[in-house]
N, C-alpha and C positions, 0 to 999 in steps of 0.2 A: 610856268609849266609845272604842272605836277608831279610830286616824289614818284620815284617807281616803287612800282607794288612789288615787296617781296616774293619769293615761289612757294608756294602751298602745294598742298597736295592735291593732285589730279589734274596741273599742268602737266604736259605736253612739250619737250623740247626735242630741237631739230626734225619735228614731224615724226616723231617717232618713239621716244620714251617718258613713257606719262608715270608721272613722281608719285607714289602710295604712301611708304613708311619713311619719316625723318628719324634716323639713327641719332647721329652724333651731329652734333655740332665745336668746335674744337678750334682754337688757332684761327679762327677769319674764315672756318672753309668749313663743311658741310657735306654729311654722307647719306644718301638715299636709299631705298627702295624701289627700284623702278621698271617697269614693266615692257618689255622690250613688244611693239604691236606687229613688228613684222613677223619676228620669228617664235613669238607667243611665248616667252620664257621672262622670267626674273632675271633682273640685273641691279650691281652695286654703281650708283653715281656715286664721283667724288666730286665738288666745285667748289669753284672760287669766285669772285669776283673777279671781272677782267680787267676793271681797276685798281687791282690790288696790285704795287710794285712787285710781289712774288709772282704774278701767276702766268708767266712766261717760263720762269723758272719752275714751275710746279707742273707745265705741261711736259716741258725738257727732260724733265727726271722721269715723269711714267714714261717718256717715249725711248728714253736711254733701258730703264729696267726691262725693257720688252726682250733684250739680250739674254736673258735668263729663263732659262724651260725648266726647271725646276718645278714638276705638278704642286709640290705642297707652296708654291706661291699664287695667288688670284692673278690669272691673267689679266692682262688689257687688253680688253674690244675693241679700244675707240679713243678720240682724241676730237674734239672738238673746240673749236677757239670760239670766242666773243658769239656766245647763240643766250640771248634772252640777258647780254652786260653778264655771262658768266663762260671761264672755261671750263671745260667740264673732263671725265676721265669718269670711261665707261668700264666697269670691271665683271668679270664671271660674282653668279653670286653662289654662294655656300649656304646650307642652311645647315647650322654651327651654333654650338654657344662659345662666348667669348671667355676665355682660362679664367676672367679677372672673376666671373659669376660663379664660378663651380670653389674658387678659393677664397670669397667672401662668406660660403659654407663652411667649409673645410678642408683641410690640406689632401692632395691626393695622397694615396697608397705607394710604396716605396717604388716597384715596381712601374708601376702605370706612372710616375715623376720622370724615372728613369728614360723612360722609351718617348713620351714629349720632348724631354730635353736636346734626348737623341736625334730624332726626327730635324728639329730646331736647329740644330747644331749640322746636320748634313745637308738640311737645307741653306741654311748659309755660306757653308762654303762652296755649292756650286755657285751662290751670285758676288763671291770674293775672286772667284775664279776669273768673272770678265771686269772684275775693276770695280762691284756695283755694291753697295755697303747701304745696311738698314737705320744703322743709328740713332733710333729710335727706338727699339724692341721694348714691349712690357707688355704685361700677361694680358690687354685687351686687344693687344694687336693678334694675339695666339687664339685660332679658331679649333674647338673640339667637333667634329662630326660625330654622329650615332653610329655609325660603322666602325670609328675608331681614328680616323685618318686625322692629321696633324695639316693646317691650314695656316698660312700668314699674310696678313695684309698689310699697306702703308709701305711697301719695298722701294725707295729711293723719293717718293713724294711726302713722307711726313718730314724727311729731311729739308724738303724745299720750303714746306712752310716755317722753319724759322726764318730770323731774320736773314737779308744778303748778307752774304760779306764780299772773303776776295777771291781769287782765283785757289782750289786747293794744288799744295804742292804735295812731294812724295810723300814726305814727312808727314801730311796731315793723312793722307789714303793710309801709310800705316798705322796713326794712331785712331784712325772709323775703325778699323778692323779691332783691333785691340778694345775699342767701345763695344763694338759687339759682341766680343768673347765674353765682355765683361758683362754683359746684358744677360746672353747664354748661363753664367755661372747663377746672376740675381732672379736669372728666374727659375732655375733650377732650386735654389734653398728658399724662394716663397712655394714652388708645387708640396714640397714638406713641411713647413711651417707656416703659410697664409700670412708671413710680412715679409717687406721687401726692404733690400738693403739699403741704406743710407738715406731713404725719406720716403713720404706717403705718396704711394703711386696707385691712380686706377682704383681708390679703393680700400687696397690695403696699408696696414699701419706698417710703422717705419720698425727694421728689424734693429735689437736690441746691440749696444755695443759697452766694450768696458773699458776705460782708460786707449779712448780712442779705437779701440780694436773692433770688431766685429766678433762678435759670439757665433761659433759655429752652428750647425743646424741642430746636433745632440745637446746641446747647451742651452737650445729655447724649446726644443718637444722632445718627448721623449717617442721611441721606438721608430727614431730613423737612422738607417743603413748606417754601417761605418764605413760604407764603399762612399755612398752620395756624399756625406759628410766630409769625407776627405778629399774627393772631387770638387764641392765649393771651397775648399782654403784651398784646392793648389789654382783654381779661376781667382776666387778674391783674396787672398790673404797674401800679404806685402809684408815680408816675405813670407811663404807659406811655413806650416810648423813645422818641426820633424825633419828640414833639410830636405823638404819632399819636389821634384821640378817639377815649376808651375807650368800649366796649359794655358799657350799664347795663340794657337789654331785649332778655328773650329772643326777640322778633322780630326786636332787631336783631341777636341772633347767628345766629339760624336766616335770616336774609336773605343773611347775609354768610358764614354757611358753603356756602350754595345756589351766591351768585356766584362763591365761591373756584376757583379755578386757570381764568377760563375768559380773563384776559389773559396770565397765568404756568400751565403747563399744569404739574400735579402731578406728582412725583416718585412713580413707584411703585417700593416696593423690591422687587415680583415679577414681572418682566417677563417672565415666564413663562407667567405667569397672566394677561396682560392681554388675549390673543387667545381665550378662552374665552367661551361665549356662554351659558354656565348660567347660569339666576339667581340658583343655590342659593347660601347663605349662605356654606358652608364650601369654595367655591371660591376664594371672593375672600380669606376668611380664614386669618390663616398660619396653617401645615401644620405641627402640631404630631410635632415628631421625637421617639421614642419615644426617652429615655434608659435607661440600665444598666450593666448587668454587660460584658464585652466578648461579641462575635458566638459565641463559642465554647461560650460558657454558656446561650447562649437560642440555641433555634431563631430562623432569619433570618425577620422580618414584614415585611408586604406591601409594597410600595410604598403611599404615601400618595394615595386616589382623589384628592385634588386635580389628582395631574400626571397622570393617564389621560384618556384624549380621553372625551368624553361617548357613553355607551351611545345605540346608534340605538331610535329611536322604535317605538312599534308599526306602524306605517303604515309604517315604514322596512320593518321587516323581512320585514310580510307584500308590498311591494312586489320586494323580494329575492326571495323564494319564491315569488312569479308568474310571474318572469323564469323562474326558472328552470324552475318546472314548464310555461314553454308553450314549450320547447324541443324542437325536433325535433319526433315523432308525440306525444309525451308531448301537446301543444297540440291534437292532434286527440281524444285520449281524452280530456282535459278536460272540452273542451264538448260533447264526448257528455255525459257523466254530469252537465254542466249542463243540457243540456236535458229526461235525465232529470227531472231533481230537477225542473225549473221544471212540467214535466206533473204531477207525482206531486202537486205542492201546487196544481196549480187542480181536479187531480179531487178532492181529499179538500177542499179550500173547497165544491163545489161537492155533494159527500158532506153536507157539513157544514149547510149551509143546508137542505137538501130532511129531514134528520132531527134537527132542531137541538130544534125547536117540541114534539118527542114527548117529550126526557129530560129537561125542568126540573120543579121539583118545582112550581111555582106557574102555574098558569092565567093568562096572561098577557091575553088577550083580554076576561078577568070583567070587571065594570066596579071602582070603589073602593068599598072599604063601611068600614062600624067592624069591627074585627078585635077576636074573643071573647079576653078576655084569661083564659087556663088558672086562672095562679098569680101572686101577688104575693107576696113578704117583703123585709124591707126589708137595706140593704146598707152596711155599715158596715166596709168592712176592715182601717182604720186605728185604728180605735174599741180599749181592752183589752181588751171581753169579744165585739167580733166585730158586736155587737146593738144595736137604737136602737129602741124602742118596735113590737117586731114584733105585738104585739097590734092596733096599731091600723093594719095597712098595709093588711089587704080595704077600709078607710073610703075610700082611694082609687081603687077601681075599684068602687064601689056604685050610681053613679049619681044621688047621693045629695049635694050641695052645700052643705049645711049641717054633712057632716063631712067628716074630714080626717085625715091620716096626722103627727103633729109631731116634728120635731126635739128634743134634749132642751134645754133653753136654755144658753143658751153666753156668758161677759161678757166683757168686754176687746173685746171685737174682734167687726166682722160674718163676719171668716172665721173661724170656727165659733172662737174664742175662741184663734187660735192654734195648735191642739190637733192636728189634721190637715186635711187637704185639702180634704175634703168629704163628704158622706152622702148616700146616694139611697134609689129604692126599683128592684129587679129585676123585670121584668115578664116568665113566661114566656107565649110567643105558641102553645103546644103543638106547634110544627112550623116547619120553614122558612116563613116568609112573605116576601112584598115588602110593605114598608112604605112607605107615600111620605107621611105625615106626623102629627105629633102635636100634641093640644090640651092642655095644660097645664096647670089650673085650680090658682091660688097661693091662699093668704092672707096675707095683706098684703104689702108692696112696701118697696124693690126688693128683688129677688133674682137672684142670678145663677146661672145652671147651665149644665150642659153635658149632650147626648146621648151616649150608649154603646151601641155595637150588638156582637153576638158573630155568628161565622160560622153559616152557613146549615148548619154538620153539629154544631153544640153539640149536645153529650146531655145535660151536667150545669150546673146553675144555677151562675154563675162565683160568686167567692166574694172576686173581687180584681181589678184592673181590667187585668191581665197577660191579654192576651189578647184583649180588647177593643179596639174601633177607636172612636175618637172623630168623629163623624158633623155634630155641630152645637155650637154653642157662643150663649149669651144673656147679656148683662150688663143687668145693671139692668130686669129686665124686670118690666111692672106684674101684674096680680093673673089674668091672660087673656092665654096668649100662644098662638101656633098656629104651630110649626115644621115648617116645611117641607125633604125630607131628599133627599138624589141617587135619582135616575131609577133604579130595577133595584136596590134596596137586599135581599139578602134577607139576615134573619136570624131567630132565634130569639129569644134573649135581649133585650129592652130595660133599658136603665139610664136612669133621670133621677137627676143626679148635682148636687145643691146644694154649691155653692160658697160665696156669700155669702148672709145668711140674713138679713130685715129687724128693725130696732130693734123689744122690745115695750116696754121699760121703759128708765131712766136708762140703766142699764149691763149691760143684758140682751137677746140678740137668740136669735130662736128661726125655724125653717123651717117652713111646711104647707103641705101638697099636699092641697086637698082633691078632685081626679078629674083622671084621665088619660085621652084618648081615642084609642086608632091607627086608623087608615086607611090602607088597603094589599089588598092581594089575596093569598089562601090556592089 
């Protein structure tokens, strides 16, 4: 038998996220770029092998750390077991640079150290709060966004990738936490000084020590805070100097980073920068100098946008170009041609309403009635062979309530077994209509679905839900529902789109639709 082919890019897993950029690779496990096809957005894969003795343990921690709402942590979408010999652990993606890249440059500004750290530190302790420790932390787990916002990834899964051990006891949960704090303070004196305590991480070199000690942060660069300064020895320094009490919770560093410099006012080393009113990230951030060859060999680049004044606003400029164009007569031919325009758009409103009532395709004054349903077949797009029991889909428009259109039975799971997203049946209405609502006759309970409607000039039965508007949504609904749909709805195509589908046996759930009724005007 043949080796398996590793995953490259522009596979395709669980029918649904096709792999673009490999990040990292790290510890046995593996971080993506990857493109989510249903809902057309980016996302972060993390995997493993599902032969790996961790990666039961590696799914258990991302599904433990879901307890934590903390926005500056990367949620999890998703959990998937053994799809392609890997588990996988679907995440929001960010688009960020990692701390480790901005401090391989150069150490941040006192300030902007400060308010990371900050962030850092309050983000943590809401996920100490449910029990749930990073233990890992270092400046490439720490995401910068251009906006400014503080990002962390790796929250209880880079813990899983060490090795097993045993069961933790109390004793060990307090000293994760205390590893974190300790994390909190090492990366607070590498955002100032670009090394990191006690050995080479991510990057950067190991921070300097003297007869065992650790050298403070004003002791390897010069013109950092004596507020930051004394906040890494009361985090790392055993004992701290000065008799000073050490910070053993991250609230109490993110409290104390918050109050930092406002009796001693922070040294910034870019006072250049400090009269800028952007809030963008890479303002405040040092201005990374392009190194090389001498000027002669490269064409001269740009000056760094941090030291340019900030670009005027749209309102700026079309305020500019008002000035100017109401200059001299210029200002008189203006508001001619405005007052133009203002006639030209009440005669054609006015156009508009007296022959509006003649071009819609739907009689709007009819009263409501049942609307003749043309065609039914049923609508499976995610399905291999496209099809879900099309035989039995006229039982749902028969009139007929003793049968019924079924789902094919699906186990593991009420959403259709994991497998896809969901199954319906396609209802063609034979022409534009307005629809203003449907009765939904189920067998058995709950079930959850959603409406789908297509535009008013469809020709052809959709075949996939690319192109469809989602109209209504039902969770849990009993055996009789009656949906009610926006005012002026027209379309052709109807979808009722089963989502979740009720228990018939142990470990078997199946969907039936035994009649559909619309109401609307032709």
């Amino acid at each position: 038998m043949s080796e398996r082919r590793p995953l490259a890019s522009g596979d395709v897993l669980a029918q649904r996220y096709e792999l673009q950029d490999l990040v990292t690779e790290k510890l046995g496990s593996s971080t993506w770029r990857a493109h989510d096809r249903v809902l057309s957005r980016n996302v972060g894969i993390e995997l493993i092998s599902s032969a790996d003795p961790r990666a039961d343990h590696f799914l258990s921690a991302a599904r433990e750390s879901t307890v934590v709402t903390d926005p500056r942590f990367l949620r999890v979408l998703d959990l998937i077991e053994d799809e392609q010999h890997h588990h996988l652990v679907i995440r929001e993606w960010a688009r960020a640079f990692p701390l480790d890249q901005l401090l391989a440059q150069s150490p941040l500004p006192n300030r902007r150290a400060a308010t990371v750290a900050a962030e850092v530190s309050e983000a943590l302790a809401s996920a100490h709060e449910y029990g749930v420790y990073h233990r890992r932390l270092s400046p490439h787990q720490v995401l910068l966004k251009q906006s400014g916002a503080v990002r962390i990834v790796g929250l209880g899964v880079s813990t899983a990738l060490s090795p097993l051990g045993r069961q933790d006891s109390l004793t060990d949960l307090q000293g994760y936490e205390q590893l974190d704090v300790q994390a909190i303070g090492k990366l607070l004196y590498a955002c100032v000084t670009s090394r990191w305590p006690g050995a080479h991480v991510d990057g950067l070199r190991a921070a300097p020590s003297e007869h065992g000690r650790l050298l403070r942060p004003r002791q390897v660069r010069a013109g950092v805070s004596r507020d930051i300064d004394t906040i890494c020895d009361r985090i790392l320094g055993t004992p701290p100097r000065h008799h000073a009490p050490p910070l053993r919770k991250a609230t109490d560093v993110a409290r104390t980073l918050r109050l930092s410099g406002e009796d001693d006012e922070l040294t910034d080393d870019q006072p250049s920068l400090s009269g800028l009113s952007s809030p963008d990230l890479l303002r405040l951030d040092p201005v990374i100098v392009p190194g090389g060859p001498p000027p002669g060999l490269e064409p001269p680049r740009r000056r760094p946008k941090a030291y340019e004044p900030a670009p005027p606003t749209t309102l700026q400029r079309g305020k500019l170009r008002a000035r100017r164009a109401a200059k001299g007569d210029r200002g008189l031919v203006l508001l001619g041609l405005l007052g133009a325009l203002l006639i030209a758009s009440v005669l054609a409103f006015l156009v508009g309403r007296s022959t509006g009532g003649s071009t819609s395709p739907v009689d709007r004054t009819s009263p409501s009635r049942i609307l003749p349903v043309q065609r039914a077949a049923d609508f499976d797009p995610q399905g291999e062979d496209g099809s879900e029991n099309p035989v039995q889909v006229k039982l749902a428009i028969d009139g007929d309530m003793r049968t019924g259109w079924r789902t094919a039975t699906y186990f593991g799971s009420a959403e259709l077994g994991g497998l896809k997203d969901g199954v319906g049946i396609v209802l063609d209405l034979g022409g534009p209509r307005e629809v203003d609502s449907l009765r939904v006759r189920l067998g058995g309970r709950p079930t959850s679905f959603s409406i789908y409607a297509s535009s008013s000039s469809a020709s052809r039965t959709p075949t996939s839900l690319s192109g469809l508007r989602r109209v209504a949504v039902l969770n849990r609904a009993g055996t009789d529902s009656s949906v009610s749909l926006q005012s002026g709805l027209l379309t052709r195509y109807v979808v009722v789109w089963l989502r979740k589908v009720p228990r018939i046996d142990a470990d078997g759930f199946r969907g039936e639709i035994r009649e559909i009724v619309v109401r609307g005007r032709s």
